[in-house]
Structures are given as C-alpha cells and as structure tokens.
C-alpha positions as CSV (number, residue, x, y, z in Angstrom):
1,X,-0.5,-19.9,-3.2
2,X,3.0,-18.4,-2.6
3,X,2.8,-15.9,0.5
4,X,6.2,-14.9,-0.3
5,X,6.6,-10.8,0.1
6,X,6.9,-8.2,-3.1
7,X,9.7,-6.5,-2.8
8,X,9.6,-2.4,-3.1
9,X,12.5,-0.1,-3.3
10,X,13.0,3.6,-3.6
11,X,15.6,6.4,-2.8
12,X,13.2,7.2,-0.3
13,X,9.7,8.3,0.3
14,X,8.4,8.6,-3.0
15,X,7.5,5.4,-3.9
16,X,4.9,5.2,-1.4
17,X,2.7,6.3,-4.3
18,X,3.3,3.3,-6.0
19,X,3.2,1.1,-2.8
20,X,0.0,2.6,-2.3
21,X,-1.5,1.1,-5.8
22,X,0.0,-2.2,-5.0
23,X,-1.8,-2.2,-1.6
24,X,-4.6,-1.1,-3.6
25,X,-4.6,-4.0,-6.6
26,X,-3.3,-6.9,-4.8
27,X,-4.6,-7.0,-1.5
28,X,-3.4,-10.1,0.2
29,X,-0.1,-9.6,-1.3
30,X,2.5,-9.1,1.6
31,X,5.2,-6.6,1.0
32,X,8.1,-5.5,2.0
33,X,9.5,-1.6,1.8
34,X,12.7,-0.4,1.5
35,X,13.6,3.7,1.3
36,X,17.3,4.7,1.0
37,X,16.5,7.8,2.9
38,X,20.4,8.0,4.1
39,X,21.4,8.3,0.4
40,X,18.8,10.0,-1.1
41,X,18.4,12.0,-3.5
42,X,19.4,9.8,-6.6
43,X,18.4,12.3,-9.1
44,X,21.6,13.9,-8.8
45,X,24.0,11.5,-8.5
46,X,26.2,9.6,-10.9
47,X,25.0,6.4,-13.3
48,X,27.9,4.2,-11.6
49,X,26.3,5.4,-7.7
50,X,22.7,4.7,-8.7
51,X,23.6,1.2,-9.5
52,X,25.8,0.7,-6.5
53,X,22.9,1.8,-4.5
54,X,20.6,-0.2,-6.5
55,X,22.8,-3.5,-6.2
56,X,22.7,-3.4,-2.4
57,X,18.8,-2.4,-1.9
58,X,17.7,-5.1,-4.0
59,X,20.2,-7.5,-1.8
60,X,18.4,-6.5,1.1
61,X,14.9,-7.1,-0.6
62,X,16.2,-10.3,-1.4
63,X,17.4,-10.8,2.4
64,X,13.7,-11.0,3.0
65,X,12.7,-13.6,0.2
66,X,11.2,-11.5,-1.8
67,X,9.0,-13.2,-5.3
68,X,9.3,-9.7,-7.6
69,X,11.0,-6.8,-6.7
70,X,9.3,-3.5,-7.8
71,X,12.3,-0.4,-8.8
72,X,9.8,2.5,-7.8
73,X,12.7,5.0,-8.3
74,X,12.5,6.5,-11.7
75,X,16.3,7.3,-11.2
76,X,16.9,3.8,-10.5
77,X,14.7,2.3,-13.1
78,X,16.1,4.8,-15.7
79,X,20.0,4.1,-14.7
80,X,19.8,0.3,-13.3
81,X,17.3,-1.6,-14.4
82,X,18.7,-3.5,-17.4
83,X,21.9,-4.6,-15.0
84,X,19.9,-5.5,-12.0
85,X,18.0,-7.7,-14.6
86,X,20.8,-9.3,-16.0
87,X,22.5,-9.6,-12.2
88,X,19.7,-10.8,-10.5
89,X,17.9,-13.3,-12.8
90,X,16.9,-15.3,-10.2
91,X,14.0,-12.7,-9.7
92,X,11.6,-10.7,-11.6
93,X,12.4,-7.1,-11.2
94,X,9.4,-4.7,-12.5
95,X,10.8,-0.4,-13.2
96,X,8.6,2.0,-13.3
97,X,9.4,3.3,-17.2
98,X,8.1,0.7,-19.6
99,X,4.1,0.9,-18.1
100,X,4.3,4.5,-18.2
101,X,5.5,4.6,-21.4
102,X,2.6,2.0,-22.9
103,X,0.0,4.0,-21.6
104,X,1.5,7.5,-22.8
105,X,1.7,6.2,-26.4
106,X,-2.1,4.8,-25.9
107,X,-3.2,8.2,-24.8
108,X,-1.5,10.3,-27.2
109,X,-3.5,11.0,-30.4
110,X,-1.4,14.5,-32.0
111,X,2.4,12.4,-31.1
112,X,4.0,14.8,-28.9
113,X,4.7,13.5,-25.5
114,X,6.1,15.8,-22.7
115,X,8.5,13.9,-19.8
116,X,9.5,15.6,-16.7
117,X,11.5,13.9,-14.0
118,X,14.5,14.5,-12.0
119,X,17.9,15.6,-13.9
120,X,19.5,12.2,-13.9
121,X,15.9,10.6,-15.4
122,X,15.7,13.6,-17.8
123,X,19.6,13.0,-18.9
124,X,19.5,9.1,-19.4
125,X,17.1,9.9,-21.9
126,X,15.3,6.5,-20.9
127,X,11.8,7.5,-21.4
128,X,12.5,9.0,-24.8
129,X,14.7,6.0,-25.7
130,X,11.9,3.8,-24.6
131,X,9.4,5.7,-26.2
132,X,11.3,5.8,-29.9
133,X,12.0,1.8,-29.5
134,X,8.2,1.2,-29.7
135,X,7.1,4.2,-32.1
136,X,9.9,5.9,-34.1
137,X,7.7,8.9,-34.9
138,X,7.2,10.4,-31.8
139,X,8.2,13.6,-30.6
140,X,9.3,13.8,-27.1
141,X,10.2,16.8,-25.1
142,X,11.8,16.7,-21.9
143,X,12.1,19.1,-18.7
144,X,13.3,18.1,-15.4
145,X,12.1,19.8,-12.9
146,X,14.3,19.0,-9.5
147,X,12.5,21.8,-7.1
148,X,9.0,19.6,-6.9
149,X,10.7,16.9,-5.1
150,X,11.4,19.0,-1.8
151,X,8.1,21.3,-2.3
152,X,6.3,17.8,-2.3
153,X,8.0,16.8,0.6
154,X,7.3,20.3,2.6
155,X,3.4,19.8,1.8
156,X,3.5,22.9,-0.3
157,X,1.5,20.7,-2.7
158,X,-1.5,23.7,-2.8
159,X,1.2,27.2,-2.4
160,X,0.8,29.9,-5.2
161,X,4.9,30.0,-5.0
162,X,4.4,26.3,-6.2
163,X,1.9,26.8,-9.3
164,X,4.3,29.7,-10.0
165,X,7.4,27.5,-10.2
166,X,4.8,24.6,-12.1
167,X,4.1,27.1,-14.6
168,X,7.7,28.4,-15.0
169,X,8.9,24.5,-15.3
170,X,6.1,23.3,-18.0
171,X,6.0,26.7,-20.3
172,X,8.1,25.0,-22.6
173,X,6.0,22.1,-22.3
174,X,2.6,23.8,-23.7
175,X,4.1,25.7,-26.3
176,X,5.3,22.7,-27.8
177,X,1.8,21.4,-27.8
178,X,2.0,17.9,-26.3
179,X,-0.6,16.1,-25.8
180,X,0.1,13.8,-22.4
181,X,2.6,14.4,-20.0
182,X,4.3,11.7,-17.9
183,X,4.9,12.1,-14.3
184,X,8.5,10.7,-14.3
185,X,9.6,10.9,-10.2
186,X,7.1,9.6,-7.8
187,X,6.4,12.2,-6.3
188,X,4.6,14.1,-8.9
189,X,1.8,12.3,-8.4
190,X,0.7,14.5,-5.3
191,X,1.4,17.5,-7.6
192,X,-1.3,16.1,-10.3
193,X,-4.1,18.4,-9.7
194,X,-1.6,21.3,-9.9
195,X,0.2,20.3,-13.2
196,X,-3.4,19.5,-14.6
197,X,-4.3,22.9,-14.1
198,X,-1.1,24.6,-15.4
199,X,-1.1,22.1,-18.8
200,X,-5.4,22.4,-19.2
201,X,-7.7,19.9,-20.0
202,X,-6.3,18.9,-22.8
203,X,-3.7,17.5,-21.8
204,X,-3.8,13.9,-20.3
205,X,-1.4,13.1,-17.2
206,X,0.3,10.0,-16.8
207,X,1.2,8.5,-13.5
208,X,3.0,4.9,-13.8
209,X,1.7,3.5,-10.2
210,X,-1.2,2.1,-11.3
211,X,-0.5,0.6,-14.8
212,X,3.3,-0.4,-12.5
213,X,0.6,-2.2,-9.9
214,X,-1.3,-4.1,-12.8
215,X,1.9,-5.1,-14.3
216,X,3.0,-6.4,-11.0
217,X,-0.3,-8.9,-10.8
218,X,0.3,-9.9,-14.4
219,X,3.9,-10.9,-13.9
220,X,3.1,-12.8,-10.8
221,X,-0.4,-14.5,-12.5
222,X,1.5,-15.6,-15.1
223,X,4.1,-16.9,-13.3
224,X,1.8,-18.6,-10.9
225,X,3.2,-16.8,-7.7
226,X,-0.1,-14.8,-6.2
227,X,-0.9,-15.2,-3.2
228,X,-4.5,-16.1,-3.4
229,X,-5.2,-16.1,0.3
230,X,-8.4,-14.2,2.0
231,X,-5.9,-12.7,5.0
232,X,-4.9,-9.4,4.4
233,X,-1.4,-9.2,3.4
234,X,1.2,-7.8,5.9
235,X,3.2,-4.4,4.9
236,X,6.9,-4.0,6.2
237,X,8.5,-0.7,5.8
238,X,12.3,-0.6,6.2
239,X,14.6,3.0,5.8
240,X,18.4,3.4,5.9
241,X,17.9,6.3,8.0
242,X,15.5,8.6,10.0
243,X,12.8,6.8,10.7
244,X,10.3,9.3,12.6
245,X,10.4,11.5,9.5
246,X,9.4,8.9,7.0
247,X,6.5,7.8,9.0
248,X,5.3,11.7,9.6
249,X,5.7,12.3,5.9
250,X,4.7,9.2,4.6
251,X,1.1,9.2,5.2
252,X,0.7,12.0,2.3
253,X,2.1,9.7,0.2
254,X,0.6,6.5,1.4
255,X,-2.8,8.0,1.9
256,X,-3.2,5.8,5.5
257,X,-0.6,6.0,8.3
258,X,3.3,4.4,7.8
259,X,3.4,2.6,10.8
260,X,6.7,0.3,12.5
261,X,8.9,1.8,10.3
262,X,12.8,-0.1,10.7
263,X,16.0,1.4,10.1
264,X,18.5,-0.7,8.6
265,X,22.3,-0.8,7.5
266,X,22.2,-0.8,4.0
267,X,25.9,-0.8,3.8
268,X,26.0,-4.1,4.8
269,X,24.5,-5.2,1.6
C-alpha cells in the first residue's frame, strides 16, 4: 500500500474536471491540487513560458511527495510534457493528450476527427501530431475556440449568446463532416451538452478525464503504488493566487464543494 498523494496540476480551475474523475475512480487515493490561478491563462502564452510554469508546478507537487503527477492543462500537456518527462524521471507524469486521443480513434468509424482547444493547444498541433503517429490516414481539423474558457467560468454554460458563439466556433467543424470531436481544454467538459447539440447526434464527444482517470490507476497498478486502503483518501487543493474565487467557482467544476483551499508562492519553485 503506498498512501503517498497523486499529484494534479492546472493553470487553474479547469482541471477540477479531471480531479473530479480521479476522485471518482480511485477513491482512497489521496491527492494533492495545484492551480496557477496567478498565471493563468496558458493558452496564450509562449512554448518557452508554459514550461517554465510547468517546471515550477510540478516542483511544488513534488514538494509534497507526490507518486504520479497528473498535467491536467491541455496547454501544458501539449507544450511540456515530453520535457517534464525527460526532467523529472524520477516520477511518472500522465498529460491529458495521449488517452483522449486512443479513445477518439476508437470512436471514429468515417476518419475525420475534429479538435478544439485553446490557441496555443490548437497551434502545437499535438493532438493532430499524436493522432497521425498512431494512424496516418486520418483527417484532423482543428478550431480553437478561446471565448468558452471565460463563458465557462461566468456560468453562462446554458446562455443563447453562448450556443450562438458554439455554433459560430464549430460551423467549420460539421461541414467537414467529422465524426467525434475532442474536448481539448478542460473546461469544455461543462459545455458538453451544448456542443452536443450544436454537432447532433451523430457526432460522438470526447472528454479525456475519464479515460486520463483510468490511465492514472493503470500506471499506479502496474507499478504497484495504489493505495489499497478502505479510508477515504484526503484531497488538498493549493492556488497561486485568489483563493475565495477558486473555491466559489470550483464547485461547478468539481461537482461537490472546494473546500480549505491554500495559496502558495509558486515563485519559489
């Protein structure tokens, strides 16, 4: 039994939604959250800034003995994960990309996969790299879509003015005729219900939190680091600034109240 915590980080709230599956699939798992709500958004800033970021949150994480560290970002995951693999060995360190992308290509039966994300996860061209590493022959088409984030975060989940700017944002989308969709920013996945609408039935959505959560218990079985304890596992949520705001907002994410949430110097790491 190793009670060590899981590490999670994010650029800030967003990766609640993946939090939330790994609450969901392991447990008696204890975890540890970090959001870099201080320096968020990472969507728009440079590849060199990302992994700065990236480099100190995961020294933090690893402040707290962490066994696996989770990069819930899809920023981070799309511009950082392959260093902060080869920098950090000493842990295993899970991105969100690579699940989505496995279950995308098992859902698609026509090949035509649409990816929409943030600029700087649309630009890096990691899901469509990922994607054409595994299966050559599939078409991917891209849109980033950078207003859902703060309509997300303002509850405007439900607005007409949203499904207006969802249909303007995915046109492109259904007239080239894909066939599953990936969610690529966590915070899409509170927008689901929305984009199904706007896409149709036809089209399946893919959110990487839950195949990102049965990864996670893979990694660790096979590894022989779960924690196979009956206690419930203890949840720690750290931020690098504004504390009151990520609890408030973080129970949409979360689905249950964010509660003792610490603000920490992340500049010190």
């Amino acid at each position: 039994m190793d009670s060590r915590p899981i590490g999670i980080f994010d650029s800030g709230i967003g990766g609640l939604t993946v939090a939330r599956e790994i609450f969901r699939h392991l447990p008696n798992e204890n975890v540890v959250y970090f959001g870099d709500t201080a320096r968020v958004p990472y969507g728009t800033k440079s590849p060199d800034t990302v992994r700065k970021f990236s480099i100190s949150n995961v020294r933090f994480l690893l402040s707290h003995n962490v066994k696996l560290i989770v990069v819930a970002c899809n920023t981070a995951s799309s511009l950082a994960l392959k260093y902060l693999r080869r920098k950090f060995s000493c842990v295993p360190i899970i991105g969100v990309i690579e699940p989505a992308v496995e279950l995308a290509l098992i859902c698609t039966q026509n090949k035509r996969i649409g990816v929409i994300g943030t600029e700087s996860t649309i630009l890096s061209n990691a899901y469509s790299d990922e994607i054409k590493r595994i299966e050559p022959g599939i078409s991917v088409f891209k849109r980033p879509c950078p207003l859902f984030v703060p309509l997300v975060e303002e509850g405007w989940t439900q607005k007409r003015e949203t499904l207006l700017i969802a249909r303007e944002y995915l046109k492109p989308l259904k007239k080239n005729r894909i066939d599953t969709l990936i969610l690529g920013c966590t915070h899409y996945p509170l927008l689901r219900n929305l984009i199904k609408k706007v896409m149709g039935k036809g089209v399946a959505i893919i959110d990487s939190a839950g195949v990102v959560a049965e990864e996670v218990r893979e990694v660790l079985k096979e590894r022989d680091l779960l924690n196979n304890g009956k206690k419930k596992g203890r949840h720690l949520f750290f931020v690098s600034d504004n504390p009151e705001r990520f609890t408030r907002i973080g129970k949409n994410f979360l689905g249950e109240e964010v509660r003792n949430v610490r603000k920490v110097d992340i500049e010190k790491f």
